[in-house]
C-alpha positions as CSV (number, residue, x, y, z in Angstrom):
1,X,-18.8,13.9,-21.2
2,X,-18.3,10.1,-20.9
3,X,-15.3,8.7,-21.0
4,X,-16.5,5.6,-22.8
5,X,-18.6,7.3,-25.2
6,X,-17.2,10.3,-26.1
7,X,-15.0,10.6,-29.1
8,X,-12.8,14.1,-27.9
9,X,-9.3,11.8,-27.4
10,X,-8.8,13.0,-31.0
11,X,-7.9,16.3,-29.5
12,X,-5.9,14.6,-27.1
13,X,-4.2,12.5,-29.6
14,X,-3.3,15.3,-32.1
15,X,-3.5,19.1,-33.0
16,X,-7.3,20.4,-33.0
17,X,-6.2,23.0,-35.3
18,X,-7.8,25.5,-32.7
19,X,-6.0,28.5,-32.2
20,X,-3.3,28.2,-29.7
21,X,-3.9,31.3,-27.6
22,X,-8.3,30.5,-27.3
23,X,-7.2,27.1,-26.2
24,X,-4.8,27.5,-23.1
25,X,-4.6,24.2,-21.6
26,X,-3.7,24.9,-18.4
27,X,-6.0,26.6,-16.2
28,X,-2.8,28.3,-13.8
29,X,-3.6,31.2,-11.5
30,X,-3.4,34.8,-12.9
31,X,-0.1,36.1,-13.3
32,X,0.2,38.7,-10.6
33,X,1.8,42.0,-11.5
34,X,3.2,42.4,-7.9
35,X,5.9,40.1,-9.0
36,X,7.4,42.8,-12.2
37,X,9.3,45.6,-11.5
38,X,8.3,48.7,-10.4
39,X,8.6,50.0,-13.9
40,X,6.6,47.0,-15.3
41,X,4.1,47.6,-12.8
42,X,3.2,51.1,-13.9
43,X,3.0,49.7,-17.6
44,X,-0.4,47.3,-16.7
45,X,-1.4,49.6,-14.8
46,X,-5.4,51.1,-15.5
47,X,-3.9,54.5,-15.0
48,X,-1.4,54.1,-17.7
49,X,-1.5,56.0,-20.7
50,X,-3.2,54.0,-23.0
51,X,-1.1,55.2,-25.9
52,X,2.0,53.8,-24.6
53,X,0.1,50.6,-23.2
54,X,-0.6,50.0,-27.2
55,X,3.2,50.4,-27.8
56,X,3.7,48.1,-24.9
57,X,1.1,45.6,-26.4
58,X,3.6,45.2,-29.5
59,X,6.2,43.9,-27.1
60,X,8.0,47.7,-27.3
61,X,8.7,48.3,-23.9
62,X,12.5,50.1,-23.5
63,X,13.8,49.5,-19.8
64,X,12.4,46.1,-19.6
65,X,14.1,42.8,-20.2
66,X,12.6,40.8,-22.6
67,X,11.5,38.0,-20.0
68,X,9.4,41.1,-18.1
69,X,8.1,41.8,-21.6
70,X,6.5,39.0,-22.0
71,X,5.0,39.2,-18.8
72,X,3.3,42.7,-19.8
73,X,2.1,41.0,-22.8
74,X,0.3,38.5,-20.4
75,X,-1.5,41.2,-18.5
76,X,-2.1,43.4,-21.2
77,X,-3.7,40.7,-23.2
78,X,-6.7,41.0,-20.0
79,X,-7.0,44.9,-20.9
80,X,-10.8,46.5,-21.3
81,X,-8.9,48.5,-23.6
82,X,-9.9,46.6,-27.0
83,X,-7.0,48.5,-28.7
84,X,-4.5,46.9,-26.2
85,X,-6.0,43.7,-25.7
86,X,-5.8,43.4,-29.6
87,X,-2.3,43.8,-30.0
88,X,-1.2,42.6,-27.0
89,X,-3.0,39.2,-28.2
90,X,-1.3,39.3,-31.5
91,X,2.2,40.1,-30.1
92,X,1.4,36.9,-28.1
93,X,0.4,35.1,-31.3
94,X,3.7,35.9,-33.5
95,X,6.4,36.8,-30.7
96,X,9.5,38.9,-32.8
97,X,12.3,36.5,-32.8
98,X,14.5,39.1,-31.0
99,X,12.6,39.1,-28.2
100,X,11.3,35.3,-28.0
101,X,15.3,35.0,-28.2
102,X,15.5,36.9,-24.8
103,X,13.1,35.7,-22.8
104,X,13.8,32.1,-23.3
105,X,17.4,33.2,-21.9
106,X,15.5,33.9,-18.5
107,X,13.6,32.6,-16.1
108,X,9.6,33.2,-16.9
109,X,7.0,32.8,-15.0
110,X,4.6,29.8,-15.1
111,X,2.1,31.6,-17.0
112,X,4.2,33.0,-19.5
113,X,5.8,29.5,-20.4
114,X,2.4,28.3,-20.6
115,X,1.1,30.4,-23.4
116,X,4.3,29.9,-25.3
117,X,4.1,26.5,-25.1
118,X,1.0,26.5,-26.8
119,X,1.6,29.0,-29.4
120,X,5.5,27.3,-30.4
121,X,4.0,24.0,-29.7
122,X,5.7,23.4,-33.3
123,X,8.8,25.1,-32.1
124,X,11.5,22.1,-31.0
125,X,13.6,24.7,-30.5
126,X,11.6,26.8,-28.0
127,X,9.8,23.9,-26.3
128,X,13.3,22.7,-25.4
129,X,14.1,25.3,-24.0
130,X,10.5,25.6,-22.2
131,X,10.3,22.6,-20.7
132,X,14.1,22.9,-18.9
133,X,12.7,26.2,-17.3
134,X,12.6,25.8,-13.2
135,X,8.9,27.5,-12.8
136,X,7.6,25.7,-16.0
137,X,4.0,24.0,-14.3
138,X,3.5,20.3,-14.7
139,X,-0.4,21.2,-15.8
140,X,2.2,22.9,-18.9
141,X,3.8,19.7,-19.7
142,X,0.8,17.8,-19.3
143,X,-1.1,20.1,-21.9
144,X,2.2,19.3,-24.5
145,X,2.4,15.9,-24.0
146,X,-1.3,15.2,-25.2
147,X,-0.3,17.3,-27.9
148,X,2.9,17.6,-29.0
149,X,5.2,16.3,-31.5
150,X,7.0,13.1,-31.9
151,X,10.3,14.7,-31.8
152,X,8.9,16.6,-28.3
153,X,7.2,13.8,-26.7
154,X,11.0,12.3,-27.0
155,X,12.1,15.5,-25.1
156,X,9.5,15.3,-22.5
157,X,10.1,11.1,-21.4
158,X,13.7,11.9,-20.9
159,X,13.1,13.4,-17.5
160,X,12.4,10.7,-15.6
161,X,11.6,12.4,-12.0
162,X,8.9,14.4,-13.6
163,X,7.1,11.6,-15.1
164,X,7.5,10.2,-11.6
165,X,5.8,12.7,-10.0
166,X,3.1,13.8,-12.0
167,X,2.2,10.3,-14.3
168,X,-0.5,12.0,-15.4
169,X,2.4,13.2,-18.4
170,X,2.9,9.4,-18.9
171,X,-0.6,9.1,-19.6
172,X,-0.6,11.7,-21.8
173,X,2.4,10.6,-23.3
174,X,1.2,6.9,-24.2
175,X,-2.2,8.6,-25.8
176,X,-0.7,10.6,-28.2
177,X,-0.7,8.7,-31.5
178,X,2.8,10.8,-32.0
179,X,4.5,9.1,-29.2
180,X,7.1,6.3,-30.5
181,X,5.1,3.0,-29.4
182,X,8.6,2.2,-28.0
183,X,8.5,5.0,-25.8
184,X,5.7,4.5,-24.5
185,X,6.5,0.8,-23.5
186,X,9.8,2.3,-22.1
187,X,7.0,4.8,-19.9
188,X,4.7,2.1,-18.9
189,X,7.5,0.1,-17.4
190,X,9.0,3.2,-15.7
191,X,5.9,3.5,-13.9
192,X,5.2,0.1,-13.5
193,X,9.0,-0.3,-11.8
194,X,7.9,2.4,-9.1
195,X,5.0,1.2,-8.2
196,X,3.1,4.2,-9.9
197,X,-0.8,3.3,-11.2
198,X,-1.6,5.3,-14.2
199,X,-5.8,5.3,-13.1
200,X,-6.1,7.6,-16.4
201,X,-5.3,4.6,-18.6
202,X,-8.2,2.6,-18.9
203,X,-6.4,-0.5,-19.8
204,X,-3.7,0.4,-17.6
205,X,-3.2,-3.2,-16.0
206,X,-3.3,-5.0,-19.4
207,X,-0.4,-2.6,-20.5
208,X,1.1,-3.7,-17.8
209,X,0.4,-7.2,-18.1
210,X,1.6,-6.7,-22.0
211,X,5.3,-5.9,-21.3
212,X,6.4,-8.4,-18.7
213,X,7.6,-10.7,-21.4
214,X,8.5,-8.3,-23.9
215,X,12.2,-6.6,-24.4
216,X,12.3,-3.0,-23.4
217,X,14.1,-1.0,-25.9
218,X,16.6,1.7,-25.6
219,X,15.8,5.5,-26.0
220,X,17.4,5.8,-29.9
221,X,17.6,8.6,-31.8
222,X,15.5,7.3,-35.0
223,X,12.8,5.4,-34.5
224,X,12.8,1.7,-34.3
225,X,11.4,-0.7,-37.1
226,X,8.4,-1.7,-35.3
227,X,8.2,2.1,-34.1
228,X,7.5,2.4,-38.0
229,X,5.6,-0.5,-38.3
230,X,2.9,0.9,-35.9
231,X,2.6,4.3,-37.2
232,X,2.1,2.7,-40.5
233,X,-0.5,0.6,-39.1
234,X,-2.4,3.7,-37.5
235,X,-2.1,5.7,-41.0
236,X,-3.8,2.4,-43.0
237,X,-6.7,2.4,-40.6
238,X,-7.5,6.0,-40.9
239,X,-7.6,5.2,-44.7
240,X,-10.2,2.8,-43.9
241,X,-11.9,4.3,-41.5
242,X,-16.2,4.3,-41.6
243,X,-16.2,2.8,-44.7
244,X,-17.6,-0.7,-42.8
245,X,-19.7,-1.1,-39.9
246,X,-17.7,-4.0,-39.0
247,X,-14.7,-5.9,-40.1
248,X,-16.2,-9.5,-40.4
249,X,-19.4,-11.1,-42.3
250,X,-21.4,-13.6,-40.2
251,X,-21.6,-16.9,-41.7
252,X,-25.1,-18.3,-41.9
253,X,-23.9,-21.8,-40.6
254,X,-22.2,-20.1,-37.3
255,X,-18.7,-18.1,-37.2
256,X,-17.5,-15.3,-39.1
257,X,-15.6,-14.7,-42.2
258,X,-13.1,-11.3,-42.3
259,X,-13.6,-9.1,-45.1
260,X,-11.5,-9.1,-48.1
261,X,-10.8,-5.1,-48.0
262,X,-9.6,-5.5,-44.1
263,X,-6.9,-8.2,-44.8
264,X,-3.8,-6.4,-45.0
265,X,-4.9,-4.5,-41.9
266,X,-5.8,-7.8,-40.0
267,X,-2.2,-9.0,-40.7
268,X,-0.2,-6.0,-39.4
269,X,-2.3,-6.0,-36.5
270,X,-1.9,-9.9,-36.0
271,X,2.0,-9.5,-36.4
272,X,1.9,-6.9,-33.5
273,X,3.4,-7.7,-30.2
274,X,0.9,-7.4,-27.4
275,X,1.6,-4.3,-25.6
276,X,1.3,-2.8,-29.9
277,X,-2.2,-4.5,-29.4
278,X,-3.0,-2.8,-25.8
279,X,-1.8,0.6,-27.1
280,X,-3.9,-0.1,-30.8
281,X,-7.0,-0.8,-28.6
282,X,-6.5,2.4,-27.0
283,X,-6.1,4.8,-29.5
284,X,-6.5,3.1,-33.1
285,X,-9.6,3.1,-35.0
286,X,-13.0,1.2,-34.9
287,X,-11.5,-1.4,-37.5
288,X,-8.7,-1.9,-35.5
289,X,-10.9,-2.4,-32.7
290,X,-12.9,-4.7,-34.2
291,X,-10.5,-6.9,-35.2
292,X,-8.8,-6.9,-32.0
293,X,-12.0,-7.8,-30.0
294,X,-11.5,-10.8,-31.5
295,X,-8.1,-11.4,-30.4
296,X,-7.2,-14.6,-28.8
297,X,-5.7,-13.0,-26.0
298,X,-8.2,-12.1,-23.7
299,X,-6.1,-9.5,-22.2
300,X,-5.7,-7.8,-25.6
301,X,-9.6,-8.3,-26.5
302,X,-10.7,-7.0,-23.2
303,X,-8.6,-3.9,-23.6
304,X,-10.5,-2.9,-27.0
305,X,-13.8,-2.7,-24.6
306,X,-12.0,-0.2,-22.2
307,X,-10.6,1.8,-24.9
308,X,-12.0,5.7,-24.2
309,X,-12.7,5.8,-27.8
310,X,-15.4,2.9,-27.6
311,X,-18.4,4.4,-29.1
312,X,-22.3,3.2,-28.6
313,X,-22.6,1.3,-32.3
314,X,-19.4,-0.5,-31.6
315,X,-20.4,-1.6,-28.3
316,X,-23.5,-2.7,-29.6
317,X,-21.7,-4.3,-32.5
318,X,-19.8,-6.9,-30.0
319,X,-22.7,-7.3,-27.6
320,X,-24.9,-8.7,-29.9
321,X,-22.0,-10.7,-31.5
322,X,-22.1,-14.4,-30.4
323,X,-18.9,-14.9,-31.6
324,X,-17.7,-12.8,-29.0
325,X,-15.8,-14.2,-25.5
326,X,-17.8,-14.2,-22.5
327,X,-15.3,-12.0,-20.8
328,X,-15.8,-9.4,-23.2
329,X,-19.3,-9.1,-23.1
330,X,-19.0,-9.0,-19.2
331,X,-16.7,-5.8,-19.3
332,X,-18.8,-3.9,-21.9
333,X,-22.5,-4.8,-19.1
334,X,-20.1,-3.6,-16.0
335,X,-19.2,0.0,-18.3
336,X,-22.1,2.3,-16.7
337,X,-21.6,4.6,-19.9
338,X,-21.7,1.5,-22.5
339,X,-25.0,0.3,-20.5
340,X,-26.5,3.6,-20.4
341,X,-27.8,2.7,-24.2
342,X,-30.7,0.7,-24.8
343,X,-29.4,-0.8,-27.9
344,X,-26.2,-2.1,-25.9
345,X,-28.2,-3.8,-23.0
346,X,-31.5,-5.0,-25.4
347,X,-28.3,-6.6,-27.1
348,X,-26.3,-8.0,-24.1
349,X,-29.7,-9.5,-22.7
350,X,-30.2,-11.1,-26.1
351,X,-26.7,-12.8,-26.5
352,X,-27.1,-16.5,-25.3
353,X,-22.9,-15.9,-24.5
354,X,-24.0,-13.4,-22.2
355,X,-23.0,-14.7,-18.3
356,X,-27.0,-15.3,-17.3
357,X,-26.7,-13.4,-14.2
358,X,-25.7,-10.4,-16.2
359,X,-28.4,-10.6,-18.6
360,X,-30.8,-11.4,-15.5
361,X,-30.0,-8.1,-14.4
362,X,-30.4,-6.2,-17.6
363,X,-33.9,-7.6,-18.2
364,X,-35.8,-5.7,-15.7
365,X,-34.3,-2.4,-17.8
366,X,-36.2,-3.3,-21.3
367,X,-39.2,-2.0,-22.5
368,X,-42.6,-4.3,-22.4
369,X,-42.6,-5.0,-26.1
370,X,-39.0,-6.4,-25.7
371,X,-39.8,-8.7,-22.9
372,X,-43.0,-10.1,-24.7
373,X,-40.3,-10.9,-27.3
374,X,-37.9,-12.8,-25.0
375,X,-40.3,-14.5,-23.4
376,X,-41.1,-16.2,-25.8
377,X,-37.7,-16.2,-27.8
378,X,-36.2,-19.2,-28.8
379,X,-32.1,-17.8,-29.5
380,X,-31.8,-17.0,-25.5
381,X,-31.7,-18.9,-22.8
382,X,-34.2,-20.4,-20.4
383,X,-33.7,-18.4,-17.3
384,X,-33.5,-15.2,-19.5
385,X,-36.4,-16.2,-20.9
386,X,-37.7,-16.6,-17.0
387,X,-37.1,-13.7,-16.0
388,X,-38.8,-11.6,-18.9
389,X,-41.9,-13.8,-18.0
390,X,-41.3,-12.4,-14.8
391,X,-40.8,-8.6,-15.3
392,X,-44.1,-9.1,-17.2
393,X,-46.0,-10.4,-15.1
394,X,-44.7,-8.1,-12.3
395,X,-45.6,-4.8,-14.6
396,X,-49.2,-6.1,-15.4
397,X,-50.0,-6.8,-11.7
């Protein structure tokens, strides 16, 4: 799936609403029941009774700490014995309180924080506790971070040396709509500080470029005004989400007007600072997009065309757009997945604002009825005009 194309960062960005335990994140190494106790051992065991495996698969095991429980409800859960696997996999889904309490007193292992971090990902409480664990994987805390809760992703940017080492949780962090926007300014100069290249943000050198001038907050413990002002901003363009194809009418005599219904979300977005209009191009909707693209700011309109939520009808949207900046309409022909569509490159090769070498380049790509139509075309230019004669002539030789 294309990155440029594909609209699955709404799982990243929030809860799917699949269930926890079909939709492990990480993809850790079997929990190996050499590690438990002798006594443990026995329990998974194929030989075991399969009566007191059931027991055992309700997270009733006497003799066993609760931690080592857990870790028999891991195993059983892969039993051929339906009966087992069954309740071992509900155990897993509704842990008793008694026992959750235990084994977050202990050290689990990897695999056991894992699936509990999916299944409490709701659970402050729990995840705090998770996430302080020694063995907990970073694969784990990447998972939560593209999920999680605001009040969690606060818990997860707080250590620092983790981020550090595995950024790919800072990426994570700054795509989750939930993430204070503040944080994840304080996050993208963290990284930027130690010389660490987020390569998973696709605008990651605009973000960068965004806060050099801008005053890096404080961790607080409510969120800031324009932390508010930006969640607000997100929840008004989900209410106006798909009702237009695009936020502005062309005007017959040249230029563009905006349309009345998208005023009062063109004006929080104009009153954002610019890293709020880096992350907004990352992760807002098509109407912010839009109206972004159009941003002064090159750096900010630019970033709207490597947003991982760019879909095929937007991109073709700008590129046939001749209000649009040359630079933008250079980024969305160098995109191999924007370019991939016909409609995009027909559209690019038919913008006069279009750098002529680009749409040179795209020509030879169109179909013969399209050329006949640019060759003689008077809305492009001459040498794109040219080169369709070209491409023809070439074909019917």
């Amino acid at each position: 799936m294309s990155a440029a194309l594909a609209p699955a960062w709404g799982n990243a960005i929030g809860f799917d609403g699949a269930s926890p335990l079909a939709a492990l994140a990480s993809m850790l190494p079997p929990l190996d029941p050499g590690t438990l106790s002798p006594a443990a051992q026995k329990l998974v065991a194929p030989t075991a009774p399969e009566k007191l495996q059931e027991v055992a698969a309700k997270g009733i095991a006497p003799g066993l700490r609760p931690g080592e429980v857990m870790a028999v409800l891991l195993l059983l859960r892969g039993s051929d014995r339906a009966t087992v696997r069954d309740n071992a996999e509900r155990t897993l889904g509704d842990v008793p309180e008694q026992l959750l309490s235990g084994a977050l007193g202990t050290d689990l292992p990897p695999q056991v924080i894992d699936v509990l971090s999916v299944t409490y990902r709701d659970r402050i409480d729990v995840l705090e506790k998770l996430l302080a664990m020694p063995r907990i994987d970073a694969e784990t805390v990447v998972d939560l971070a593209a999920h999680c809760s605001e009040q969690v992703s606060e818990l997860i940017a707080t250590n620092e040396q983790r981020l550090l080492a595995h950024p790919r949780i800072i990426e994570k962090l700054y795509m989750n709509r939930r993430t204070r926007m503040s944080t994840a300014g304080r996050l993208v100069e963290l990284a930027a500080r130690n010389k660490v290249e987020l390569l998973g943000l696709p605008a990651w050198k605009e973000a960068v470029e965004a806060i050099k001038d801008e005053l890096i907050v404080e961790p607080t413990a409510e969120p800031t005004p324009e932390d508010i002002a930006f969640k607000e901003a997100l929840a008004l363009a989900e209410q106006l989400e798909g009702v237009e194809e695009d936020t502005h009418d062309a005007l017959d005599e040249g230029g563009e007007v905006l349309k009345e219904r998208f005023k009062s979300l063109f004006q929080q977005v104009a009153e954002m600072k610019m890293s709020e209009k880096i992350r907004t191009a990352m992760l807002g909707t098509r109407e912010q997009r839009m109206i972004l693209v159009r941003d002064r700011n090159k750096i900010v309109a630019t970033a709207v065309v490597r947003s991982p939520l760019m879909q095929e009808s937007e991109a073709a949207l700008i590129a046939c757009n001749r209000n649009m900046s040359v630079e933008v309409l250079r980024i969305i022909a160098s995109v191999p997945e924007l370019v991939k569509s016909y409609v995009v490159k027909r559209a690019l090769v038919e913008n006069p604002k279009t750098p002529i070498m680009t749409a040179q380049r795209l020509v030879q790509h169109l179909r013969e009825n399209d050329l006949k139509i640019l060759a003689k075309s008077k809305n492009v230019t001459g040498p794109v005009k040219d080169a369709a004669r070209r491409h023809l002539e070439r074909r019917n030789s």
